[in-house]
C-alpha positions in Angstrom: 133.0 79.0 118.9 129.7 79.3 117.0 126.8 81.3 118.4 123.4 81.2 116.9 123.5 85.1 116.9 124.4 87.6 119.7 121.1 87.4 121.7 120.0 84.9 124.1 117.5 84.7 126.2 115.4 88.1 125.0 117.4 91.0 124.8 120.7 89.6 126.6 123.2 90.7 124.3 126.8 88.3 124.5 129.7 90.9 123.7 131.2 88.8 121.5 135.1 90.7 122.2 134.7 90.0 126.0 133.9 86.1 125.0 136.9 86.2 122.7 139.3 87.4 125.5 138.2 84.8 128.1 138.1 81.8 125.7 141.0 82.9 123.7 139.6 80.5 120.2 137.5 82.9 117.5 133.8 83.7 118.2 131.4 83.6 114.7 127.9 85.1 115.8 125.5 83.6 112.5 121.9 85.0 111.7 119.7 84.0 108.8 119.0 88.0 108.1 119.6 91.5 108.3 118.8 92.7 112.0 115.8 95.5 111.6 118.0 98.2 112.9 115.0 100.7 113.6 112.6 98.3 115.5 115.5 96.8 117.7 116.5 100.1 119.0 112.6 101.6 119.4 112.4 97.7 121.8 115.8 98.6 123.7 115.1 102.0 124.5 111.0 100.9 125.3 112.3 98.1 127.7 115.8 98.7 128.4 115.7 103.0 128.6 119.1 103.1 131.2 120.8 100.4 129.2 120.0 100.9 125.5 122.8 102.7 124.1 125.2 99.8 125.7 123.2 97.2 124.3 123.0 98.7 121.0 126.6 99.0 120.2 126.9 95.0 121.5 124.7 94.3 118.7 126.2 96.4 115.8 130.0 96.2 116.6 130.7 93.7 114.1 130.0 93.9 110.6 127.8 91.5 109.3 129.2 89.9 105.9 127.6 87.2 103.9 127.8 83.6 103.6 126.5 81.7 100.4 125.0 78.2 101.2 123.3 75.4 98.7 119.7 77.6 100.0 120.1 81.1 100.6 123.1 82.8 102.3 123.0 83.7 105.7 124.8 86.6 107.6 127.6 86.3 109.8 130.2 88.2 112.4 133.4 87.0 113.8 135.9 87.9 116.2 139.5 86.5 116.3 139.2 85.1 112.6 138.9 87.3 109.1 135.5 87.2 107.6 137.1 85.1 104.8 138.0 82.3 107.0 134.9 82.2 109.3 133.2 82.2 106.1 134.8 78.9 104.8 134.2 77.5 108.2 131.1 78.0 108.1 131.0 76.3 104.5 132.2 73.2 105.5 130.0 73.2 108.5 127.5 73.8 106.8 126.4 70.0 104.6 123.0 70.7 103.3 120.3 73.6 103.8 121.3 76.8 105.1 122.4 76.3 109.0 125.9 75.3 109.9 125.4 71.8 111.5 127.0 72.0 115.1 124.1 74.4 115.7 121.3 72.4 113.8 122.6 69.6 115.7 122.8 71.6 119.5 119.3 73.2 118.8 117.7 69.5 118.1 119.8 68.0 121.3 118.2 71.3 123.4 114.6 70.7 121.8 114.3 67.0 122.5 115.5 67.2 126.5 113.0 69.9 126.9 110.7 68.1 125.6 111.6 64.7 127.5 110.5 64.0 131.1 112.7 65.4 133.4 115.0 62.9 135.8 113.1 62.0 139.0 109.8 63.2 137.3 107.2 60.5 137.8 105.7 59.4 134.6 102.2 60.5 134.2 99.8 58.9 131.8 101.0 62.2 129.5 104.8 61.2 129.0 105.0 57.4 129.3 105.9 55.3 126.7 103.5 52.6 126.0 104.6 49.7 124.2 102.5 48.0 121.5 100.1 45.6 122.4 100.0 46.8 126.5 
């Protein structure tokens, strides 16, 4: 399973052995960077004071190792699989720029449905299509 990083949502941190477990298939967490290990921990203990130090060691359990692409490399952690393999997964997932493709691909799926009309929305002057000539 490929996440686009170990956060969604804000500060909801996915525990990344826990999903392992339950799914039973290898979990790789990507990021484009090195996490800012000083400013993430001043925000979790500023929002989250009862629940930083939990969060925290969700976030930096796994080593982050790097994976070159054709632009520049991006950073990676993986459960179930050895860095060298989630590496050359993400490789060949990967066909041009920087971001492995099933999650260029989900992120451009999720962007256009919020952005359609919703199902039993009625179309306002805002979100209908007009057709040339009309």
């Amino acid at each position: 399973m490929l996440l686009d990083g170990v956060v969604v949502g804000g500060f909801n941190v996915v525990d990344l052995d826990r999903l392992h477990r339950a799914i039973g298939w290898p979990v790789i967490a990507v990021t484009r960077g090195d996490p800012d290990r000083t400013r993430i921990r001043r925000a979790l203990r500023r929002w989250f004071p009862r629940d930083a130090a939990r969060r925290e060691r969700l976030l930096f359990r796994h080593r982050l190792f790097r994976v070159p692409t054709t632009a520049r490399p991006i950073r990676a952690s993986s459960v179930g699989a050895p860095s060298r393999d989630a590496a050359a997964l993400l490789a060949r997932a990967t066909v041009r720029g920087l971001w492995p493709e099933p999650l260029r691909l989900a992120h451009l799926v999720a962007s256009a449905r919020a952005l359609s009309p919703r199902p039993r929305e009625p179309l306002s002057p805002r979100n209908r299509v007009r057709e040339p000539g009309l």
